[in-house]
C-alpha positions in Angstrom: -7.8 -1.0 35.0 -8.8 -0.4 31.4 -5.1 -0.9 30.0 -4.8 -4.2 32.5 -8.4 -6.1 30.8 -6.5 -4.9 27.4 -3.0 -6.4 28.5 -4.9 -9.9 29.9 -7.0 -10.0 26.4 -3.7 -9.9 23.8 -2.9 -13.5 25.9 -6.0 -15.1 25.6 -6.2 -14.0 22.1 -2.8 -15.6 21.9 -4.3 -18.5 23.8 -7.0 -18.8 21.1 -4.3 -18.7 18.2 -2.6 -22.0 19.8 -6.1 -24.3 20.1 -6.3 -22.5 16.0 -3.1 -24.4 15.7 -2.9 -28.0 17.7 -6.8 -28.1 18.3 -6.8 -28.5 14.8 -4.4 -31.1 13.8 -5.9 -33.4 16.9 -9.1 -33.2 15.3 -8.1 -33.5 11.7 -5.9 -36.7 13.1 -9.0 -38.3 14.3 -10.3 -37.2 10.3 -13.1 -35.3 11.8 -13.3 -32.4 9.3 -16.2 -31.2 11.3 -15.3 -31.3 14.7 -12.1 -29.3 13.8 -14.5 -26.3 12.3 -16.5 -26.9 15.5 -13.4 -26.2 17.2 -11.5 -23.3 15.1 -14.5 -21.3 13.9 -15.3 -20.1 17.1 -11.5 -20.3 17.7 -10.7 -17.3 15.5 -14.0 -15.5 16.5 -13.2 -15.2 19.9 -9.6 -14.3 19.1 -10.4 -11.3 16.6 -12.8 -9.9 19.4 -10.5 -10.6 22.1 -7.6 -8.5 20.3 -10.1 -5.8 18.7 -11.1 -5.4 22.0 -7.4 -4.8 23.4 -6.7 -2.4 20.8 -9.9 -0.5 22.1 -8.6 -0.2 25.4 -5.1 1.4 23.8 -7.6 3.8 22.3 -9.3 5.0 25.6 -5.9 5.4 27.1 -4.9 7.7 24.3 -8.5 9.6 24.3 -8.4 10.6 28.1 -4.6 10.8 27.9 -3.9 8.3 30.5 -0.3 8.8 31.4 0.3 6.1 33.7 0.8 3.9 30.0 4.2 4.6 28.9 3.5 4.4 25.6 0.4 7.1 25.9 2.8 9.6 27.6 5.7 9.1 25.2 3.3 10.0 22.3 0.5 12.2 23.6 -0.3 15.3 25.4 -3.4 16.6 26.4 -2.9 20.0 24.2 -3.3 17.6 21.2 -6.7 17.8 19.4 -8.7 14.3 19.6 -8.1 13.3 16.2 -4.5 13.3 16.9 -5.0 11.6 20.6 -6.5 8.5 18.2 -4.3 8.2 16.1 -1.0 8.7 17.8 -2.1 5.5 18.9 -0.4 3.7 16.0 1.7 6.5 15.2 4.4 4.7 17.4 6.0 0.9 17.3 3.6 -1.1 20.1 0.6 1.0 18.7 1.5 0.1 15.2 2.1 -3.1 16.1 -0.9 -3.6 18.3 -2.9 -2.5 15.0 -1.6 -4.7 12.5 -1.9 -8.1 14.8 -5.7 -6.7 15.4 -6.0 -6.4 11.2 -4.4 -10.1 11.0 -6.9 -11.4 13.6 -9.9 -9.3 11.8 -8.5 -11.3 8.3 -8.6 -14.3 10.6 -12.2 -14.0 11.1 -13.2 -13.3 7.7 -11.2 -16.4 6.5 -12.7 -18.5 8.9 -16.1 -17.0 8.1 -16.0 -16.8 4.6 -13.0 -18.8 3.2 -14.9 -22.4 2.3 -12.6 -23.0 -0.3 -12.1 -26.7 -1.9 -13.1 -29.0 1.1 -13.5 -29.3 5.2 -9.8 -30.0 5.5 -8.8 -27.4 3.5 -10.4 -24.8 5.5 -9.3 -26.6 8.8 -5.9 -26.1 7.5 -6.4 -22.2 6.4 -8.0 -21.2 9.8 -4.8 -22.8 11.3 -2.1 -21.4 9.3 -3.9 -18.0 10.1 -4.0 -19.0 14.2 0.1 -20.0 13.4 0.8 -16.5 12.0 -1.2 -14.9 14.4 0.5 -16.8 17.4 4.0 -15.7 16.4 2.9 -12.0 16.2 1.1 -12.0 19.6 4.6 -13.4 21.2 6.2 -10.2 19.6 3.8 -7.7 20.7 3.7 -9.5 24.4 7.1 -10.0 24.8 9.2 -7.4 23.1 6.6 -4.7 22.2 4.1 -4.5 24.6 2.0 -1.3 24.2 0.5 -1.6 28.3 3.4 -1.1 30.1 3.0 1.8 32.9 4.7 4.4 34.6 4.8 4.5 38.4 4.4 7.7 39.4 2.8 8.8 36.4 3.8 12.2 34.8 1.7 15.1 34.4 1.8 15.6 30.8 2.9 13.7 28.0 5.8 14.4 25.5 3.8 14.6 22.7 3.5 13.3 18.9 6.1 14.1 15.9 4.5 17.4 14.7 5.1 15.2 11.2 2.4 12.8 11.9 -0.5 15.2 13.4 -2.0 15.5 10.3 -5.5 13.6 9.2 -3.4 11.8 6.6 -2.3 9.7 9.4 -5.7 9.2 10.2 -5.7 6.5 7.4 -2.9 6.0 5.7 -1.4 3.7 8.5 -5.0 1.4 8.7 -4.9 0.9 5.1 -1.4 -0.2 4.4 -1.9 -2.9 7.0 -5.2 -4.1 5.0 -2.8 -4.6 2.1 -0.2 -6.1 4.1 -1.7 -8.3 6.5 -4.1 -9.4 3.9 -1.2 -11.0 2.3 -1.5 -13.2 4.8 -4.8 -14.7 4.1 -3.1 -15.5 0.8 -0.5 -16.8 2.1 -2.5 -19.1 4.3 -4.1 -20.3 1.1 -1.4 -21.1 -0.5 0.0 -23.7 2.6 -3.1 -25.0 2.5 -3.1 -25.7 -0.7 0.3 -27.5 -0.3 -0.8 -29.2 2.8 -3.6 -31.0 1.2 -2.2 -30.5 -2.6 -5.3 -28.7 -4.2 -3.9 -26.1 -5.9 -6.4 -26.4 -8.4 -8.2 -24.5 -10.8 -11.2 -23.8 -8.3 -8.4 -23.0 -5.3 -7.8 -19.8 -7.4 -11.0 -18.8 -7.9 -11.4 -19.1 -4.0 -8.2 -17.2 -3.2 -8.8 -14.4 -5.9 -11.2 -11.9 -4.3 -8.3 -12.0 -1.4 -5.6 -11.2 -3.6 -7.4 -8.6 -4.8 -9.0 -6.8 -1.9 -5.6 -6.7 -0.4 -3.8 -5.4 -3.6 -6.9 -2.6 -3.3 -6.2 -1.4 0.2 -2.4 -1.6 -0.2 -2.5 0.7 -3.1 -5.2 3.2 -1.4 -2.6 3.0 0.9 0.5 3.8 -0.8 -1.2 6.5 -2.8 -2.5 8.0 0.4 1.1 8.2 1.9 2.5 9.6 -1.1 -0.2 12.3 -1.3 0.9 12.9 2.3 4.2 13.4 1.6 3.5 15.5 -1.3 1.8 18.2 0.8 3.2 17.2 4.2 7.1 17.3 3.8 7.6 20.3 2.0 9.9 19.5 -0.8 6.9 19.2 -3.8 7.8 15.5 -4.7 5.2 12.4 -4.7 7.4 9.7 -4.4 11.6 9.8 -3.1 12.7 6.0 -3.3 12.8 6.0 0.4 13.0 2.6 1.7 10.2 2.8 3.9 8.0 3.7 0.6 9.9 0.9 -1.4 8.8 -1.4 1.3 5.4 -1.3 0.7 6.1 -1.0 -3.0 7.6 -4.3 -3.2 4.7 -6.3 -1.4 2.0 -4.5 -3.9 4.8 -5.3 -6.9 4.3 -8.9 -6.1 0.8 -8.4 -5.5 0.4 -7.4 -8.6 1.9 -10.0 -10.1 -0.2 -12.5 -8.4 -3.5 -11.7 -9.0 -3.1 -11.8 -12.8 -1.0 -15.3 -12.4 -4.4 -16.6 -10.2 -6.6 -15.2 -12.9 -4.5 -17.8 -15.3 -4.6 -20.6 -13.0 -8.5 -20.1 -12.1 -9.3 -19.8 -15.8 -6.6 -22.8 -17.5 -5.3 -24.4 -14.5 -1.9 -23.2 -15.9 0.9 -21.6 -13.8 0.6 -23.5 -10.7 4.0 -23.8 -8.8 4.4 -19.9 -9.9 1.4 -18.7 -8.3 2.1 -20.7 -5.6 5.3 -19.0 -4.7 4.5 -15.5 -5.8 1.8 -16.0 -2.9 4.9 -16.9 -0.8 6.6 -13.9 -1.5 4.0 -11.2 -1.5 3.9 -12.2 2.3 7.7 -12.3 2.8 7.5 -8.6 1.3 5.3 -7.4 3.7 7.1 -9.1 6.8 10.6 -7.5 5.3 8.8 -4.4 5.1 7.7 -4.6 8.6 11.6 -5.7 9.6 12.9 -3.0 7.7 10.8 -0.1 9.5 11.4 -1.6 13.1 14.5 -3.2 13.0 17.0 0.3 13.7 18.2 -0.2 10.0 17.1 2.8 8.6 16.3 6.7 10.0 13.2 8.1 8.9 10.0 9.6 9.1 8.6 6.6 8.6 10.6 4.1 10.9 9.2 3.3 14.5 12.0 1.2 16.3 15.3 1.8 16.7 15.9 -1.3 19.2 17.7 -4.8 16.8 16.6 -7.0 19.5 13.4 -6.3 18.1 14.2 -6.6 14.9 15.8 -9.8 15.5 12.9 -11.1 16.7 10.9 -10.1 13.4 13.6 -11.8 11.6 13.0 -15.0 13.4 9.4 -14.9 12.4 10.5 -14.1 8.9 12.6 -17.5 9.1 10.2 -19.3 10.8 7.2 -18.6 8.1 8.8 -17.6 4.6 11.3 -20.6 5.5 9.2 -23.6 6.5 6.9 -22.5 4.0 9.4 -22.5 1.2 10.6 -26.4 2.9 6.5 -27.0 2.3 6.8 -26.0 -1.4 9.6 -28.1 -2.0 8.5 -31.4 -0.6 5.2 -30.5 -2.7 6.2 -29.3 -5.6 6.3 -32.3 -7.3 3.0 -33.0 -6.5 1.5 -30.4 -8.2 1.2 -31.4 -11.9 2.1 -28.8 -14.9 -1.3 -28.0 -15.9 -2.8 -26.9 -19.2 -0.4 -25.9 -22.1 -0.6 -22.5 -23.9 1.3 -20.9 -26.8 3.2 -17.6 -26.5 1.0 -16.0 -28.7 -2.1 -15.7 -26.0 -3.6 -14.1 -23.0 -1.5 -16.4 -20.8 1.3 -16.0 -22.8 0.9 -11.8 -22.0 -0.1 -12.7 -18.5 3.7 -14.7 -18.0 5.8 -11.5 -19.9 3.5 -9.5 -17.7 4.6 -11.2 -14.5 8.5 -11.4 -15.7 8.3 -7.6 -16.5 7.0 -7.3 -12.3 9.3 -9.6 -11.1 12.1 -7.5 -13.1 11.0 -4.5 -11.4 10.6 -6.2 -8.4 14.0 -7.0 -8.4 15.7 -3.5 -9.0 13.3 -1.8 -6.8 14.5 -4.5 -3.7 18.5 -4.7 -4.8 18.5 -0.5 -4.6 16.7 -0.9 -1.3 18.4 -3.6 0.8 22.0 -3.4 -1.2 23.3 0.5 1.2 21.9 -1.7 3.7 24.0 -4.7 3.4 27.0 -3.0 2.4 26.9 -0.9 5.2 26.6 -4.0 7.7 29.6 -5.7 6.1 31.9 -3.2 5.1 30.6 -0.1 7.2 30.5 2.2 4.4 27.5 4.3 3.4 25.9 4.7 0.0 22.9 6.1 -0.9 20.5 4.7 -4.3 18.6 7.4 -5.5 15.9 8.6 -8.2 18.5 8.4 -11.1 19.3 4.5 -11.2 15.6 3.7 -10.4 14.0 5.5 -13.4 17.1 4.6 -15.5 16.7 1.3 -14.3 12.9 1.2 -14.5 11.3 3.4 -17.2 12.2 0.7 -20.2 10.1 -1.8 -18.1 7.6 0.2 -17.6 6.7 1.4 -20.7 6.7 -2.4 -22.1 4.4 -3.7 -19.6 1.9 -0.9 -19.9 2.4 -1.7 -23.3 1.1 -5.1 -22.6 -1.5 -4.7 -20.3 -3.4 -2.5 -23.0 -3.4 -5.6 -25.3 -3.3 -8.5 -23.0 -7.4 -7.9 -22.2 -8.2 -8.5 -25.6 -5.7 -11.7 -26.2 -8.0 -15.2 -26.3 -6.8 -18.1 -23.9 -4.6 -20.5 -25.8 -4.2 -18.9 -29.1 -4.8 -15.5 -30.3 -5.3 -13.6 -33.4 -3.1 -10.9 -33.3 -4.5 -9.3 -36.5 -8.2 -9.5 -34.8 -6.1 -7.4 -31.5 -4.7 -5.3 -33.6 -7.9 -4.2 -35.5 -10.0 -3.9 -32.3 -6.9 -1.6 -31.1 -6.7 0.7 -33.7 -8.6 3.7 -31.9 -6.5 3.2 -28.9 -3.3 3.6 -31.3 -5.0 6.7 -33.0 -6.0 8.0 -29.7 -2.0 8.0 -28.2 -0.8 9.4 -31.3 -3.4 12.4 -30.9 -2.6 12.5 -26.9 0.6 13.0 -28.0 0.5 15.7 -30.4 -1.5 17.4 -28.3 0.8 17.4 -25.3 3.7 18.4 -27.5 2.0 21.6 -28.8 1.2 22.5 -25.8 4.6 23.0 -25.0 6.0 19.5 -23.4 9.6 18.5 -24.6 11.2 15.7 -24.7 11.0 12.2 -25.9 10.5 10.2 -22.9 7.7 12.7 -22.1 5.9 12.2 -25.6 6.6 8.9 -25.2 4.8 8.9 -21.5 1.6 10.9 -22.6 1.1 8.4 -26.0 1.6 5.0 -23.5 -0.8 6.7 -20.8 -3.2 7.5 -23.9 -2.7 3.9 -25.5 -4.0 2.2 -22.2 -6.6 4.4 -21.2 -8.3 4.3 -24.4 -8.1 0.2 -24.8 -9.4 0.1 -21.3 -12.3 2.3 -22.3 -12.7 0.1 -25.6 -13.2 -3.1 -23.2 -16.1 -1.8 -21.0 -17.7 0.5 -24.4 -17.0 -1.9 -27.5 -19.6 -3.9 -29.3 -18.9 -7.1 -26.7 -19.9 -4.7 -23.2 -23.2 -6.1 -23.0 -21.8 -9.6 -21.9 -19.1 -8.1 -20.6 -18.7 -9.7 -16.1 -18.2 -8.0 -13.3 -14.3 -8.9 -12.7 -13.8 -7.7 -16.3 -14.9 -4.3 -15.1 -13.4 -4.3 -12.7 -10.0 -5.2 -14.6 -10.7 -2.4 -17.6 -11.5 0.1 -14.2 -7.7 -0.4 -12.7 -6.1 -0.6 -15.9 -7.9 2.9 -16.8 -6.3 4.0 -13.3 -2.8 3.2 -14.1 -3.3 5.0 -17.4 -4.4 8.1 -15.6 -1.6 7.9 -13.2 0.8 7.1 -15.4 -0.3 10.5 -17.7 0.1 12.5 -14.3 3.3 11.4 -13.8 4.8 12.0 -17.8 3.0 15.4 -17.3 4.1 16.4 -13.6 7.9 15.4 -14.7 8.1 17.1 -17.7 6.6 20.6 -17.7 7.5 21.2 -13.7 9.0 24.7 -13.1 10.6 25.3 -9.6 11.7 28.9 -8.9 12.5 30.6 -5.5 12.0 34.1 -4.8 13.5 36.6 -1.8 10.3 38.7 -1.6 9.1 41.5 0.6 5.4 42.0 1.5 4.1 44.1 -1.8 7.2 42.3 -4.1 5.8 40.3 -7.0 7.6 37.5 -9.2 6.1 35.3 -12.0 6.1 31.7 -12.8 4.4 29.9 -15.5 1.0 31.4 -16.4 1.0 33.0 -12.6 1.8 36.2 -11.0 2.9 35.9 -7.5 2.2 39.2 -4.7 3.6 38.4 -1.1 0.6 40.1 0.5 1.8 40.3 4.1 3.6 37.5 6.5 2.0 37.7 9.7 1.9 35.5 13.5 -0.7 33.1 13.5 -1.7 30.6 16.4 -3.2 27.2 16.1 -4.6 24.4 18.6 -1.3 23.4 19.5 0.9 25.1 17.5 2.1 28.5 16.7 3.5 29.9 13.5 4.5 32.5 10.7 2.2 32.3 8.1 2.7 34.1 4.8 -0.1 35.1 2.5 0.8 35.2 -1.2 -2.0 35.9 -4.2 -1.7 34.1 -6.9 -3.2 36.1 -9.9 -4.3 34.5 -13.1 -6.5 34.4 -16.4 -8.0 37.4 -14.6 -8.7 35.7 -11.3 -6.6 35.6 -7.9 -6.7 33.1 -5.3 -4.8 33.7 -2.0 -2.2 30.8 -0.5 -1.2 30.6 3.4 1.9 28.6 3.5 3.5 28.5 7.4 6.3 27.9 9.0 4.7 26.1 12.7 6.3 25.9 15.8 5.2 23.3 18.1 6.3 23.0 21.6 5.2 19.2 22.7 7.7 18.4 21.3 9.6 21.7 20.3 9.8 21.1 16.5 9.4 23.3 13.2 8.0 22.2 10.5 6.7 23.6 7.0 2.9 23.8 5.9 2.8 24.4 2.1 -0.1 25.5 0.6 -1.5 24.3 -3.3 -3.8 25.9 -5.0 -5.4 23.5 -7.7 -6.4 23.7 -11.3 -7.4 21.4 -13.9 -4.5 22.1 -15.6 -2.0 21.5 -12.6 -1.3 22.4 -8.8 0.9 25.5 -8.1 2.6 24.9 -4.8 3.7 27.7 -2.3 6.6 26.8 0.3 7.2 29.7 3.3 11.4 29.7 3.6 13.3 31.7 6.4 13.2 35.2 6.4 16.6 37.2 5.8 16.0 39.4 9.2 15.4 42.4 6.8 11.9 42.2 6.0 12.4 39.5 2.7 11.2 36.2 2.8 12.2 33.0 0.8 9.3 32.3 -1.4 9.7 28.5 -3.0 6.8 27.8 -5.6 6.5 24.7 -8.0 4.3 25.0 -10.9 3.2 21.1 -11.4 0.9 20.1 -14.6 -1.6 17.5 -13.9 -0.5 16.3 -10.8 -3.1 15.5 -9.6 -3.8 12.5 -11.9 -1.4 10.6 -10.3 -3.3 9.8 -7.0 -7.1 9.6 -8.7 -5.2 7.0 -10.9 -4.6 5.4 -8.0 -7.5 5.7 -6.2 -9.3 4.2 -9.5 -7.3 1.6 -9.6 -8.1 0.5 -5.9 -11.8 1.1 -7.2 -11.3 -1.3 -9.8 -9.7 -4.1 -7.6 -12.6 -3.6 -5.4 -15.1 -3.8 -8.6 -13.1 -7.2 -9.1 -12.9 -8.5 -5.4 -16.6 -8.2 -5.2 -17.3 -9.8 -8.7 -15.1 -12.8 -7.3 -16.9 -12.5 -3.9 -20.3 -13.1 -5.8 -19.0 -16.2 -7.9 -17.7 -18.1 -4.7 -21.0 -17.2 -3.0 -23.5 -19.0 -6.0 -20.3 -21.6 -5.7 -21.6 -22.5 -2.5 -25.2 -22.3 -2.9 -25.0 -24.7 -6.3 -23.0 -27.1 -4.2 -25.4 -27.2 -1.5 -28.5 -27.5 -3.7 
């Protein structure tokens, strides 16, 4: 009964998306601004509950593994521990699916809550562009991808989940990623507003920037979260592969990125206004291709949920449909949106355009390596893979220039800047990369690009440090916190990953239990490999000691067997230091009593996902500085 109520809520949810979208324009065409809010406010209220409470009901039919739902018996078993029983609830297309129109219609309700912005009509038309995007993804879900379906006669037991995804990873890595994408689309609702009732205005991008930014916060806490996964999931010791499934959520954040910082130029100058438009255009697009690409049967991977085209055909449409009648919007418009204030090259806006040409560079090479074996294989039917070496040869030259930049651009002026003042109040972040780098090189890393990585890293954490400890931190705001905060992240990262690429060692070992072998500062004892059983696994589990500076630490990597479905899969083990992880990989054994041992000494790994994480911190900081200033907006206009 439970999964019917959840079944007969997803359509009146849908219901509720449609009077978001005509009961709107009726009123707004009798130009009642307030009967229209009357109208849609409770509108999208209803709807968010209505769909939060269908994806509750998915929920209970996954926690007492009801296997009269198709979907719960194709991706559950009652062997399975509850935390995987939850999530395998999204760990699947309808689930997944289900999730991210439940995100779109919780973004729903904050905009129509919370979103004010410049006028009556303006938020009439947000709240309705919302119900629009919503009503397109509740046709997809009800028509093509319905998670309710049952099973008549129901089966005893389930089939079970990927032994891949039963890891607390999953838990929230999935959740997140669809904050960051589906909270595109409250930008991109902003920005059709803004063309529908041509107020893309200096005070429109103060409105839309705590948006912006909260999304760009939970997409990266997402990203980093699946690449950590990966790390200590998969097995084969890397962070990040250039698959595209991960390049699909990079190219979303990429434009992201690129529109917060031109926002933060139109809210302050009323400069860059066509641009930021679009670039709020195509973060959305991003995240819609990324959802096409993972469900359309294009690609084969961990990652990917569908392999049916019809319903990637159907995700396509809605692609068309939105992206296209939005870009038909921005043309008809675009002339009424005037140029807005002039700059010279020389200043903070001048940084913050190189800055988004730099992204939009990289935004290109990361989406031409990720759609072009796709393509070619659909035209010509061959197959050719794009791999690490023609993104970092492609990428690292960017990259260093814009991190470059974004340690200067903070303390640029608006208009015109004094790049002898800049370059005084820099100095210690130049002394401080120069030192970094020394350092790293007599402590044994080689190479240039390396040096050059640890002295860029250095040069951008120590300017953001100098913006939030110089003599001007007393009057320094909120959101320029929160900017020095995720600048100081991607300095950390971006020192993990100079460090972690240059001085990795990789060695593997055929060992016997008492056999020792060394690698970097480390000597490694197989102690024993011995059976070991789990909740619903069993496995091989090898314990290795890992000796050092006078101190041992034991590892358990495993090799699991899993029977729901009958799968193996590899559990490393990493012990972490300050100075790095060492990572322990359990291979096959040789039938004679030796064991492939696979380790992977890795220097300051580590930093790469704290970067991360305080970079999503400082997006936050900055979300909630821009919250604030809306909020004593509001009250001043109502006094």
């Amino acid at each position: 009964m439970i999964p019917e109520l959840g079944h007969f809520a997803l359509w009146l949810a849908a219901a509720l998306a449609l009077v978001q979208l005509i009961g709107g324009e009726v009123e707004l065409r009798r130009k009642d601004d307030d009967a229209a809010l009357r109208l849609l406010v409770p509108a999208a209220i209803g709807q968010a509950l209505l769909c939060t409470g269908a994806f509750g009901a998915l929920i209970w039919a996954f926690t007492v593994s009801d296997f009269s739902v198709l979907l719960v018996a194709s991706h559950s078993h009652t062997e399975k521990p509850l935390l995987y029983k939850l999530t395998g609830a999204w760990a699947n297309h309808e689930g997944s699916m289900l999730l991210w129109v439940t995100v779109l219609a919780l973004f729903g309700l904050a905009a129509a809550a919370r979103a004010t912005g410049p006028g009556g009509r303006f938020r009439v038309r947000l709240i309705q562009t919302m119900g629009a995007i919503a009503l397109g993804f509740y046709a997809y879900l009800l028509v093509s991808s319905n998670p309710f379906l049952r099973l008549d006669p129901a089966p005893v037991e389930g089939r079970g989940l990927n032994p891949l995804l039963q890891d607390p990873g999953l838990a929230f890595h999935p959740p997140l990623l669809y904050l960051g994408y589906v909270g595109m689309s409250a930008t991109f609702a902003f920005a059709v507003a803004a063309l529908l009732e041509r107020q893309v205005t200096p005070a429109w991008g103060r409105a839309v920037r705590p948006w912006v930014l909260a999304a760009w916060s939970f997409l990266t806490a997402g990203i980093m979260l699946g690449s950590f996964w990966a790390y200590y999931e998969l097995g084969w010791g890397g962070w990040w592969f250039w698959d595209p499934v991960e390049n699909a959520s990079l190219m979303p954040w990429l434009a992201a990125t690129a529109l917060f910082h031109s926002v933060g130029v139109l809210a302050a100058r009323g400069a860059l206004k066509n641009w930021t438009i679009l670039l709020a255009v195509l973060a959305f697009s991003l995240s819609m291709v990324g959802t096409f690409i993972v469900r359309s049967g294009l690609l084969t991977s961990v990652h990917a949920f569908a392999v049916d085209p019809e319903r990637g055909l159907f995700l396509l449409i809605l692609l068309g449909i939105y992206v296209g009648g939005a870009l038909i919007l921005y043309a008809l418009r675009a002339s009424t949106v005037n140029e807005g204030a002039r700059f010279r090259f020389v200043s903070r806006e001048g940084a913050l355009v190189v800055n988004n040409l730099i992204l939009s560079a990289i935004l290109g090479v990361v989406f031409i390596g990720t759609l072009y074996p796709v393509a070619l294989e659909a035209i010509s039917g061959e197959r050719v893979s794009v791999g690490p070496p023609y993104y970092e040869t492609a990428l690292l030259p960017l990259i260093f220039v814009l991190l470059v930049l974004m340690a200067a651009g903070p303390f640029l002026k608006w208009r015109l800047a004094d790049l002898r003042a800049v370059g005084a109040r820099l100095l210690p972040a130049f002394v401080t990369a120069a030192v970094l780098a020394l350092v790293a090189v007599l402590f044994g890393l080689r190479g240039v690009l390396a040096a050059l990585g640890v002295a860029v890293a250095g040069w951008l954490g120590a300017a953001s440090l100098l913006i939030v400890l110089g003599p001007r931190a007393r009057r320094l705001s909120l959101s320029a916190t929160g900017t020095a905060l995720a600048h100081f992240g991607v300095a950390v990262t971006a020192l993990g990953i100079a460090a972690s690429a240059a001085g990795s060692i990789e060695r593997t070992y055929p060992l016997a239990p008492g056999e020792t072998a060394r690698i970097a500062d480390f000597e490694i004892r197989l102690d024993a490999v011995e059976p070991w059983a789990g909740p619903n696994y069993t496995s091989v589990r090898g314990l290795v000691s890992a000796a050092y500076d006078g101190n041992s630490e034991l590892l358990a990597p495993e090799r699991r067997a899993f029977v729901n479905p009958m799968q193996v899969t590899t559990e490393t083990d990493i012990l972490v230091r300050p100075s790095g992880n060492l990572y322990a990989v359990l291979g096959d054994g040789d039938g004679e009593g030796r064991w492939q041992v696979r380790l992977h000494w890795q220097p300051l790994v580590a930093l790469i996902w704290i970067g991360g994480l305080i970079a999503a911190g400082g997006g936050v900081v900055a979300a909630f500085a821009g919250g604030k200033r809306r909020a004593r907006e509001r009250r001043e206009a109502a006094a």
